[in-house]
PDB file of N, CA, C and O in Angstrom:
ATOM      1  N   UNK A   1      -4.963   7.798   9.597  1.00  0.00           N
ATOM      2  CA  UNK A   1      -3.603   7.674  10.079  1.00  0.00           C
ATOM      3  C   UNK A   1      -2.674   8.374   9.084  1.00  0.00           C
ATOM      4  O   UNK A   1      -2.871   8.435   7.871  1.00  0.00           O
ATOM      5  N   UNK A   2      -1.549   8.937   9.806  1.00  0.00           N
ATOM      6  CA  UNK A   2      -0.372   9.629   8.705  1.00  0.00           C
ATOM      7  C   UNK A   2      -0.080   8.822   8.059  1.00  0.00           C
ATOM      8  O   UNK A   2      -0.163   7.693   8.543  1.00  0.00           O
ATOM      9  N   UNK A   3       0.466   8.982   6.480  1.00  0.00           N
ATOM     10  CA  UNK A   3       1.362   8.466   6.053  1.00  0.00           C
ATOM     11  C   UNK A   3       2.627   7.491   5.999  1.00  0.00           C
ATOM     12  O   UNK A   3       2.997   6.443   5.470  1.00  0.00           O
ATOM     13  N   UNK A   4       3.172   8.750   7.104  1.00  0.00           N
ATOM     14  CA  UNK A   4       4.537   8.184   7.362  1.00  0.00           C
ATOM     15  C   UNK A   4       4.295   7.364   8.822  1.00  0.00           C
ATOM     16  O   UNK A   4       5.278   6.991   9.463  1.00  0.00           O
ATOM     17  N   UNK A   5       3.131   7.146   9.229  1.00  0.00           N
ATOM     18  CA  UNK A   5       2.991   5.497  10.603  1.00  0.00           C
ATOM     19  C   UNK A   5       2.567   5.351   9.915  1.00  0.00           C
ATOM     20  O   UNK A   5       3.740   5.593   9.633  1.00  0.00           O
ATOM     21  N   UNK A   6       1.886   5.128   8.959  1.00  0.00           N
ATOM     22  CA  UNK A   6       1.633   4.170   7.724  1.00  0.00           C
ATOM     23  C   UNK A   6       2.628   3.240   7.374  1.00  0.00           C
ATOM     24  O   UNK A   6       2.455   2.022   7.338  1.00  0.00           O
ATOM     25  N   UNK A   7       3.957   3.993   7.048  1.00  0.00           N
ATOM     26  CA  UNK A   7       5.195   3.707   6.029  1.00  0.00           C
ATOM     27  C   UNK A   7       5.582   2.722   7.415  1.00  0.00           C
ATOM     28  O   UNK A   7       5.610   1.493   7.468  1.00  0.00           O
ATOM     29  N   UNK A   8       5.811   3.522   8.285  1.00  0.00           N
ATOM     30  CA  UNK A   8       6.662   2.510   9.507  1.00  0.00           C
ATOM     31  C   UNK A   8       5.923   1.624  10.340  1.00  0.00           C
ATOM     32  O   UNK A   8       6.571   1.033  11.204  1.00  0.00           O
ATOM     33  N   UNK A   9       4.708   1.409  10.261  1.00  0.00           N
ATOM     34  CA  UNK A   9       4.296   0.029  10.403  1.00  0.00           C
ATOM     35  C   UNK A   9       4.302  -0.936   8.863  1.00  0.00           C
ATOM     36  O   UNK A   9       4.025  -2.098   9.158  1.00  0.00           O
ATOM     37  N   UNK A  10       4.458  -0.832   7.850  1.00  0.00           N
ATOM     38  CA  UNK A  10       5.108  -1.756   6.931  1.00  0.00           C
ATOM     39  C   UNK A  10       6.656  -2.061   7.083  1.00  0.00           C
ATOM     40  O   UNK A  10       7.123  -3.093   6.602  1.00  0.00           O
ATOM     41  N   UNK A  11       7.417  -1.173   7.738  1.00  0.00           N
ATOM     42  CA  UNK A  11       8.615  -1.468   8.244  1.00  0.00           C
ATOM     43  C   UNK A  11       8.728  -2.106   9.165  1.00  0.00           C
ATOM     44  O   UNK A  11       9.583  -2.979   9.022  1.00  0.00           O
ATOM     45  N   UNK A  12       8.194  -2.091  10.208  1.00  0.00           N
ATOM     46  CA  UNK A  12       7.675  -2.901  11.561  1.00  0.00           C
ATOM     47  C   UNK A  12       7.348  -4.341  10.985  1.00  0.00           C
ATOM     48  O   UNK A  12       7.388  -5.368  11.662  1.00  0.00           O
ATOM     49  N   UNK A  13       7.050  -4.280   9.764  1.00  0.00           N
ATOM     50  CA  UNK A  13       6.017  -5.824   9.227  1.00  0.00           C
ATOM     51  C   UNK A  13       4.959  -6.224  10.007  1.00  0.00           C
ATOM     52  O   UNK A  13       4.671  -7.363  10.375  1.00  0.00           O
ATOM     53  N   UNK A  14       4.258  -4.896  10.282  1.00  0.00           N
ATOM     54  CA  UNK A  14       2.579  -5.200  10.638  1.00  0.00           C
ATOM     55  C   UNK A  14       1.516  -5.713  10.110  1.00  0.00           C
ATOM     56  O   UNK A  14       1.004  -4.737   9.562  1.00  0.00           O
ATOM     57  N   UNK A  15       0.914  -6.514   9.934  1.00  0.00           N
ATOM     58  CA  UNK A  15       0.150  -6.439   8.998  1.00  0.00           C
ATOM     59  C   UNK A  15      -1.041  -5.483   9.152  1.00  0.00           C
ATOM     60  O   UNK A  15      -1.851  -5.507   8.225  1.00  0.00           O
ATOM     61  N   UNK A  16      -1.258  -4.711  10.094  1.00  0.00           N
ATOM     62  CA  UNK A  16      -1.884  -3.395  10.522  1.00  0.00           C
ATOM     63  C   UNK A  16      -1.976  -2.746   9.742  1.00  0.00           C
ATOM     64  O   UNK A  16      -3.041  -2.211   9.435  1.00  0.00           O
ATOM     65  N   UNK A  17      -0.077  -2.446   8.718  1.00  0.00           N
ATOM     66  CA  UNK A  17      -0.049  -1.450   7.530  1.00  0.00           C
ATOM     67  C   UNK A  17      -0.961  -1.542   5.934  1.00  0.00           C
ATOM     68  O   UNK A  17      -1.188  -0.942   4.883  1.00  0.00           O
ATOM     69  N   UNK A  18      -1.206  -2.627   6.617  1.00  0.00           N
ATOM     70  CA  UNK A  18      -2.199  -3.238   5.118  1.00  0.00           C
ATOM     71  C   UNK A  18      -3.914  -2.606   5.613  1.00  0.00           C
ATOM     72  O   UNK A  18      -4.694  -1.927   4.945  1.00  0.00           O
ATOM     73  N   UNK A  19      -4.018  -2.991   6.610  1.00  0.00           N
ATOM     74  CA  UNK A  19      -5.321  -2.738   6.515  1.00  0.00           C
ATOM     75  C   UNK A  19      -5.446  -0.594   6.644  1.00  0.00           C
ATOM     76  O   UNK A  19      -6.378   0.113   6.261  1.00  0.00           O
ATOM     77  N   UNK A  20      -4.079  -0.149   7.337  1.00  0.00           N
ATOM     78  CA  UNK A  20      -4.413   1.219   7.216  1.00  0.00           C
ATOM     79  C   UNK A  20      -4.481   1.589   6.130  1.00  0.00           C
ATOM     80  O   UNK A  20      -5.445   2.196   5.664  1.00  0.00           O
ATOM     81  N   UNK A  21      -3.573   1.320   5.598  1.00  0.00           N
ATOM     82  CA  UNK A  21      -3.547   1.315   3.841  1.00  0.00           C
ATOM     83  C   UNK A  21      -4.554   1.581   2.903  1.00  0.00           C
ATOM     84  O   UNK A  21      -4.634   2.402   1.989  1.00  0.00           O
ATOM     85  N   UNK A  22      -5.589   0.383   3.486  1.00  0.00           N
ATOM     86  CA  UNK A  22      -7.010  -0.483   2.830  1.00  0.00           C
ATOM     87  C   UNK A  22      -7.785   1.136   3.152  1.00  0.00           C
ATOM     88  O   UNK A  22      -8.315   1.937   2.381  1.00  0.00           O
ATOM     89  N   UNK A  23      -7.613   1.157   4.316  1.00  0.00           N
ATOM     90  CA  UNK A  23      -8.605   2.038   4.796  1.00  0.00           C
ATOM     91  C   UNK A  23      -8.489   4.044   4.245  1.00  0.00           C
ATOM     92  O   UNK A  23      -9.293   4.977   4.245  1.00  0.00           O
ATOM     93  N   UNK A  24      -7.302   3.906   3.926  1.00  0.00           N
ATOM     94  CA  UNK A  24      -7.217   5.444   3.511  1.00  0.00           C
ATOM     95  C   UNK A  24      -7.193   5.588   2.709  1.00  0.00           C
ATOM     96  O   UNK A  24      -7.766   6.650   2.465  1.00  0.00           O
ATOM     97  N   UNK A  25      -6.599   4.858   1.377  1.00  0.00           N
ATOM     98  CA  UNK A  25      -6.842   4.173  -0.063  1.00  0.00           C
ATOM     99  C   UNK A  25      -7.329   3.603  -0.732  1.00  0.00           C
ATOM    100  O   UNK A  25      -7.343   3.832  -1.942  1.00  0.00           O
ATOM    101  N   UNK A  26      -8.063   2.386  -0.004  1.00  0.00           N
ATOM    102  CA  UNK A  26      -8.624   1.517  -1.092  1.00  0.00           C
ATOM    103  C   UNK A  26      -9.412   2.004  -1.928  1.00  0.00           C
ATOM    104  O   UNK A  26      -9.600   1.759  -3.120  1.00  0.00           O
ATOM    105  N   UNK A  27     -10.002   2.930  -1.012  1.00  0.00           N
ATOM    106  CA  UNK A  27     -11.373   3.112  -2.487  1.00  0.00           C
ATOM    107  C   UNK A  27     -11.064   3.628  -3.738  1.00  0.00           C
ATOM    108  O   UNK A  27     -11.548   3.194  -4.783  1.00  0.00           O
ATOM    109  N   UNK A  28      -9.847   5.033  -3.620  1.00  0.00           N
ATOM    110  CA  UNK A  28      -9.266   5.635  -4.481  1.00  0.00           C
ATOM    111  C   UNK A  28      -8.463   4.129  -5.734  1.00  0.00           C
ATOM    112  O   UNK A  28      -8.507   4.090  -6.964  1.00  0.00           O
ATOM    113  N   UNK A  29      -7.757   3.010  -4.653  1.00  0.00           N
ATOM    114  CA  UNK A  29      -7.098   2.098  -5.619  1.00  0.00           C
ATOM    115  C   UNK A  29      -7.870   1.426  -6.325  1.00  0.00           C
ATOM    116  O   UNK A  29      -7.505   1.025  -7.430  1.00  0.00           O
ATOM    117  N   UNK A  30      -9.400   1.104  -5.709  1.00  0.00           N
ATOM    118  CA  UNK A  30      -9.893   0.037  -6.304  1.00  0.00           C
ATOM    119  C   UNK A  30     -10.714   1.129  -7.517  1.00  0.00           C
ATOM    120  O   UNK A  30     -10.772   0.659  -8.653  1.00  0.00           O
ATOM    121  N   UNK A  31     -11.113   2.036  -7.381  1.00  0.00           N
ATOM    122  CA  UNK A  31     -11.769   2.791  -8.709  1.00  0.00           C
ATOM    123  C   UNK A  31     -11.227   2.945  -9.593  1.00  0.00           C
ATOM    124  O   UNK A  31     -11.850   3.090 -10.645  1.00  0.00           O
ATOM    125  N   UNK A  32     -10.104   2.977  -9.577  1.00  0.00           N
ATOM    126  CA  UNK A  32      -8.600   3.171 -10.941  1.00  0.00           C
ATOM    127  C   UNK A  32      -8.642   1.786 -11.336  1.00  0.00           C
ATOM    128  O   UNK A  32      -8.956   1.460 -12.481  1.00  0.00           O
ATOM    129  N   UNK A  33      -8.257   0.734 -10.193  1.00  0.00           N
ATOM    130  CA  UNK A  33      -8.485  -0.165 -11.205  1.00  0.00           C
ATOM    131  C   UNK A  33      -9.577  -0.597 -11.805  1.00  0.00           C
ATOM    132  O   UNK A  33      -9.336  -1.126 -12.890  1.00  0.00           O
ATOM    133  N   UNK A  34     -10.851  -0.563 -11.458  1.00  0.00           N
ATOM    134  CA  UNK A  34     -12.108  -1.063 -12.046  1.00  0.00           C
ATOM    135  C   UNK A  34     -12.003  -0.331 -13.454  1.00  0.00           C
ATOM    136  O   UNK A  34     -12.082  -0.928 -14.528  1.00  0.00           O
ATOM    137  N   UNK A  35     -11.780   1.284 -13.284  1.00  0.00           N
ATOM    138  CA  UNK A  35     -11.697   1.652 -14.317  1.00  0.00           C
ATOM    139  C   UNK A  35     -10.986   1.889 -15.675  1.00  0.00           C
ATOM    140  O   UNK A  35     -11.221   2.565 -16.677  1.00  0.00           O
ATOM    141  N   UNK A  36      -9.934   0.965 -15.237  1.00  0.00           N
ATOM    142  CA  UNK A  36      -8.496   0.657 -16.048  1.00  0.00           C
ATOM    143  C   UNK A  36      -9.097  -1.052 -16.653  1.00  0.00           C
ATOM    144  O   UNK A  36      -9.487  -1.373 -17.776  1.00  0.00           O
ATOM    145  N   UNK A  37      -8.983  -1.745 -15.596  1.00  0.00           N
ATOM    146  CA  UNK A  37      -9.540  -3.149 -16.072  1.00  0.00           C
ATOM    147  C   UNK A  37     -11.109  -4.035 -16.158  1.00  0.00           C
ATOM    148  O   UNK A  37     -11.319  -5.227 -16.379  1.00  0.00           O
ATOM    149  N   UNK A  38     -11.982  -2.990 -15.905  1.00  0.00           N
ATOM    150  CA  UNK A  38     -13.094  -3.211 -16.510  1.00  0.00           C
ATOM    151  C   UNK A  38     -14.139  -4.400 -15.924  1.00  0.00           C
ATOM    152  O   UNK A  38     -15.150  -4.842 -16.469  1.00  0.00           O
ATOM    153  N   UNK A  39     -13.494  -4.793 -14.518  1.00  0.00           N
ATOM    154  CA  UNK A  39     -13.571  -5.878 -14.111  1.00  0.00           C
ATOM    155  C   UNK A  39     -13.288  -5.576 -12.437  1.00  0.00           C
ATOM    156  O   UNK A  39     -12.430  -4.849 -11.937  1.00  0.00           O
ATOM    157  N   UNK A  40     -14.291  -6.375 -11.801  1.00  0.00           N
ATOM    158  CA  UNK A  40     -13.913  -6.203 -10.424  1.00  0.00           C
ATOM    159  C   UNK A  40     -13.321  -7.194  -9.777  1.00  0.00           C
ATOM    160  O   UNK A  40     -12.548  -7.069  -8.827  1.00  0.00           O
ATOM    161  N   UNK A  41     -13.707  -8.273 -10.328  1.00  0.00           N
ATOM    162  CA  UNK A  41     -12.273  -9.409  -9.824  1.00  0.00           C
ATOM    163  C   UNK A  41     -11.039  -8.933  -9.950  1.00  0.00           C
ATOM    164  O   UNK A  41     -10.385  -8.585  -8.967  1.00  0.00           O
ATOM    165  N   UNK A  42     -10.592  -8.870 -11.169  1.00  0.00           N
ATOM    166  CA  UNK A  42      -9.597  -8.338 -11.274  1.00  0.00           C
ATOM    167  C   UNK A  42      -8.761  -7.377 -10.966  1.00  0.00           C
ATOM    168  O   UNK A  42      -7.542  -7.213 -10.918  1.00  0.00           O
ATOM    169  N   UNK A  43      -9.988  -6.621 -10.715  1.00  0.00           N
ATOM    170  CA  UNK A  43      -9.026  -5.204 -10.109  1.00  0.00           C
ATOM    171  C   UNK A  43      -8.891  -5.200  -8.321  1.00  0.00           C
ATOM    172  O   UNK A  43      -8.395  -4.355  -7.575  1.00  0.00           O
ATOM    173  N   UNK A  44      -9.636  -6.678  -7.986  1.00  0.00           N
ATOM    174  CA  UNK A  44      -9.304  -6.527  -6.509  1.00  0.00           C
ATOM    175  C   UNK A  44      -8.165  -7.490  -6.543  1.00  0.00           C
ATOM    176  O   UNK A  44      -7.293  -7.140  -5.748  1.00  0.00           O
ATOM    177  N   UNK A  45      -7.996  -8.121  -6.917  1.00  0.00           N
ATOM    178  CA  UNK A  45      -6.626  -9.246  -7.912  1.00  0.00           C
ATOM    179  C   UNK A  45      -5.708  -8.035  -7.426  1.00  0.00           C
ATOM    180  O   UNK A  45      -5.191  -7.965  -6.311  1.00  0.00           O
ATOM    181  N   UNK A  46      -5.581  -7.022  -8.526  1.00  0.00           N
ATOM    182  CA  UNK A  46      -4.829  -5.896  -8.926  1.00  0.00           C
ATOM    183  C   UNK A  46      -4.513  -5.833  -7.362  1.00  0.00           C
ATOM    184  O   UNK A  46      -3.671  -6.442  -6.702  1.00  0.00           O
ATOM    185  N   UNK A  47      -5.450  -4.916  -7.004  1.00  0.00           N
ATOM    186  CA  UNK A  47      -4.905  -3.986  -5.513  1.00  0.00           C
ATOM    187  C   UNK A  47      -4.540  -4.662  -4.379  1.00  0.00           C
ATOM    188  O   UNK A  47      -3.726  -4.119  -3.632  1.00  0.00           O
ATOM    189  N   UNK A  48      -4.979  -5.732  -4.106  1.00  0.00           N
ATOM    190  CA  UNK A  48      -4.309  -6.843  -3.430  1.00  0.00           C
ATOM    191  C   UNK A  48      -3.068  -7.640  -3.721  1.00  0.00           C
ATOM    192  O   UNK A  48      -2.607  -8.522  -2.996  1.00  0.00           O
ATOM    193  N   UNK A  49      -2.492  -7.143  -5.088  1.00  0.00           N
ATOM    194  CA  UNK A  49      -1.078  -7.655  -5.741  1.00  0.00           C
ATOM    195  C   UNK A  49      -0.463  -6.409  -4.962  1.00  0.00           C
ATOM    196  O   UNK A  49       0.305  -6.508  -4.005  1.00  0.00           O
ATOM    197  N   UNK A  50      -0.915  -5.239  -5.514  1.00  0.00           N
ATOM    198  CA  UNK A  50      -0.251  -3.840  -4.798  1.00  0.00           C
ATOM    199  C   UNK A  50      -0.090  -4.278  -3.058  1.00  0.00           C
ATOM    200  O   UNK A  50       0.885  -4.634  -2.396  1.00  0.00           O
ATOM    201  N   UNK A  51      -0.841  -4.163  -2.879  1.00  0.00           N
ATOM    202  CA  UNK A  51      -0.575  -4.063  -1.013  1.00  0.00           C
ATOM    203  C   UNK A  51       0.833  -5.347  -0.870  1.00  0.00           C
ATOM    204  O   UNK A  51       1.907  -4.962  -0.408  1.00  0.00           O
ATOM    205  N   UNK A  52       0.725  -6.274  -1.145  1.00  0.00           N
ATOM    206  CA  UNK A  52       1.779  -7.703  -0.756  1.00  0.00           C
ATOM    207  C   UNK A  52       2.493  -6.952  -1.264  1.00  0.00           C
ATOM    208  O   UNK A  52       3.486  -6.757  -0.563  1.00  0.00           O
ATOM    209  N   UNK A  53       2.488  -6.207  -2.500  1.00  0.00           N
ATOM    210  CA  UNK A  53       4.167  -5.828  -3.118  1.00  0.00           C
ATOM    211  C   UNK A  53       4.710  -4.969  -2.368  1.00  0.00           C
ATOM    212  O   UNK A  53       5.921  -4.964  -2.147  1.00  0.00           O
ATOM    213  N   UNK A  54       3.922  -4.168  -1.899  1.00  0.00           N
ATOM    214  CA  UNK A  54       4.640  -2.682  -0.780  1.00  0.00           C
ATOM    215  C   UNK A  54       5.079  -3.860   0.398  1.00  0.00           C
ATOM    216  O   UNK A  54       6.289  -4.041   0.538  1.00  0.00           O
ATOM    217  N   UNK A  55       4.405  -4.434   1.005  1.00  0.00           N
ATOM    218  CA  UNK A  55       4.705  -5.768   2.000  1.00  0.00           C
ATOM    219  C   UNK A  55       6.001  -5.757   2.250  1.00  0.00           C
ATOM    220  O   UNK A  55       6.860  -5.441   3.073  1.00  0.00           O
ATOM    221  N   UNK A  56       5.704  -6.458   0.704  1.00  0.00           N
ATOM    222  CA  UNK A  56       7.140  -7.333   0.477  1.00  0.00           C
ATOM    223  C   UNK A  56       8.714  -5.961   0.128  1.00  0.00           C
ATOM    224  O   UNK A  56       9.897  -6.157   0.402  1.00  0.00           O
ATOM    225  N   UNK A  57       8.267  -5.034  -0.348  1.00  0.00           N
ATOM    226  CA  UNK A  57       9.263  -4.518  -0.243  1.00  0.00           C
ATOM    227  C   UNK A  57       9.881  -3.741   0.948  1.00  0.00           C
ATOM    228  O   UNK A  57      11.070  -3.425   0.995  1.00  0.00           O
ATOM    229  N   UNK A  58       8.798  -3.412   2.080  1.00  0.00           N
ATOM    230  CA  UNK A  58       9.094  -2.880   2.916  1.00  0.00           C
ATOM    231  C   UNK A  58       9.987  -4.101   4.208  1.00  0.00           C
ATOM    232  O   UNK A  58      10.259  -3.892   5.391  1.00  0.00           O
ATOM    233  N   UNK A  59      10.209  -5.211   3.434  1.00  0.00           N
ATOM    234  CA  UNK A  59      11.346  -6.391   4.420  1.00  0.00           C
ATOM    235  C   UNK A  59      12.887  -5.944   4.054  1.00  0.00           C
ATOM    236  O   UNK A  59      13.908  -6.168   4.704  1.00  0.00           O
ATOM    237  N   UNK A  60      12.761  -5.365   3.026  1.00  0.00           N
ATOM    238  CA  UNK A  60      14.428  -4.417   3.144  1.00  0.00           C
ATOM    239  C   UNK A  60      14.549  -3.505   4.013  1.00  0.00           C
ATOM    240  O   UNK A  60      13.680  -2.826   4.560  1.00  0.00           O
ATOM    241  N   UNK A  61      15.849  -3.507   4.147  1.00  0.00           N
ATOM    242  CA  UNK A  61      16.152  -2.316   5.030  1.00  0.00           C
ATOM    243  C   UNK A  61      15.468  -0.775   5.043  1.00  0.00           C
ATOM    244  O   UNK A  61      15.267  -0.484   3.864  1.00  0.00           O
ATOM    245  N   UNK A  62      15.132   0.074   5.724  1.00  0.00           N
ATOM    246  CA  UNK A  62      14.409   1.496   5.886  1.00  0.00           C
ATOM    247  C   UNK A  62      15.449   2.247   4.966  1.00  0.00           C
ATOM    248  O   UNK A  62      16.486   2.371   5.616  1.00  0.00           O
ATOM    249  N   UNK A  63      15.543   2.648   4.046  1.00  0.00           N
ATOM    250  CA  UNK A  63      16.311   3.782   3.709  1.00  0.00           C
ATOM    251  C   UNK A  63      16.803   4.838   4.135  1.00  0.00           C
ATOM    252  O   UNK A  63      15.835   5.599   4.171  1.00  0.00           O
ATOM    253  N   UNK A  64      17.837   5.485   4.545  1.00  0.00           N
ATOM    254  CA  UNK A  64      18.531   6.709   5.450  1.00  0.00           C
ATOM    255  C   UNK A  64      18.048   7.654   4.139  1.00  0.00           C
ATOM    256  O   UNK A  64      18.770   7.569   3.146  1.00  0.00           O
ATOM    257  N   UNK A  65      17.106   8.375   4.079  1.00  0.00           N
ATOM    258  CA  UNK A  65      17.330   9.593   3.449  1.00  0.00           C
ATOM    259  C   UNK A  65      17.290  11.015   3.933  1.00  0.00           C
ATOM    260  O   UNK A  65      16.282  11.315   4.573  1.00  0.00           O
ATOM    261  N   UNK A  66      18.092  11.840   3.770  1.00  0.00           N
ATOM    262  CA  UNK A  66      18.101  13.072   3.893  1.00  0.00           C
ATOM    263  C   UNK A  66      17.405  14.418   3.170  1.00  0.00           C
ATOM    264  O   UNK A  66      18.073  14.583   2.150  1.00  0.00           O
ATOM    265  N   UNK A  67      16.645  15.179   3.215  1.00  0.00           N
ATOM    266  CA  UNK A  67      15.680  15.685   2.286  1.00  0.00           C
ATOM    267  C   UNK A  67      16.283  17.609   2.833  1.00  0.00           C
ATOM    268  O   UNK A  67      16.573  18.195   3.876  1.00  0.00           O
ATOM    269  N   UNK A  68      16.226  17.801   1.925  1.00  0.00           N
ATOM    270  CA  UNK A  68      17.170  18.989   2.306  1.00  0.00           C
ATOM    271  C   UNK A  68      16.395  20.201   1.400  1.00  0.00           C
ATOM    272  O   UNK A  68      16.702  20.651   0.296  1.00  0.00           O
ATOM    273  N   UNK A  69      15.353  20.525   2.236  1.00  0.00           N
ATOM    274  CA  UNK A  69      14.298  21.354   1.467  1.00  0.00           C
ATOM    275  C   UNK A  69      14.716  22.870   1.685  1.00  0.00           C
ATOM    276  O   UNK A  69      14.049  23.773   1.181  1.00  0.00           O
TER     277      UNK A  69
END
């Protein structure tokens, strides 16, 4: 899935956006962290803190930005 229906089903408050997320990333997130914290509890701790935090920040408003390339 794109990115950006990625981005706007966390805006939507899908929880869909988590698992697309899971699915186009995780592996990349969870190897950084294993290899940062040395530990696989922890680093699924870690990437599962990440996903709720995008969650949770995507309950604010969408941002209007203009990109003027």
């Amino acid at each position: 899935m794109d990115d950006s229906k990625i981005i706007d089903l966390f805006y939507a408050r899908s929880e869909q956006a988590i698992m697309e997320l899971s699915t186009k990333y995780g592996a990349v997130c969870s190897k950084v962290a294993k290899n940062i914290l040395n530990n696989s509890h922890d680093a699924e701790e870690c990437v599962n803190d990440a996903y709720l935090g995008e969650y949770d920040t995507a309950s604010k408003p969408k941002p209007a930005i203009d990109l003027y390339l």
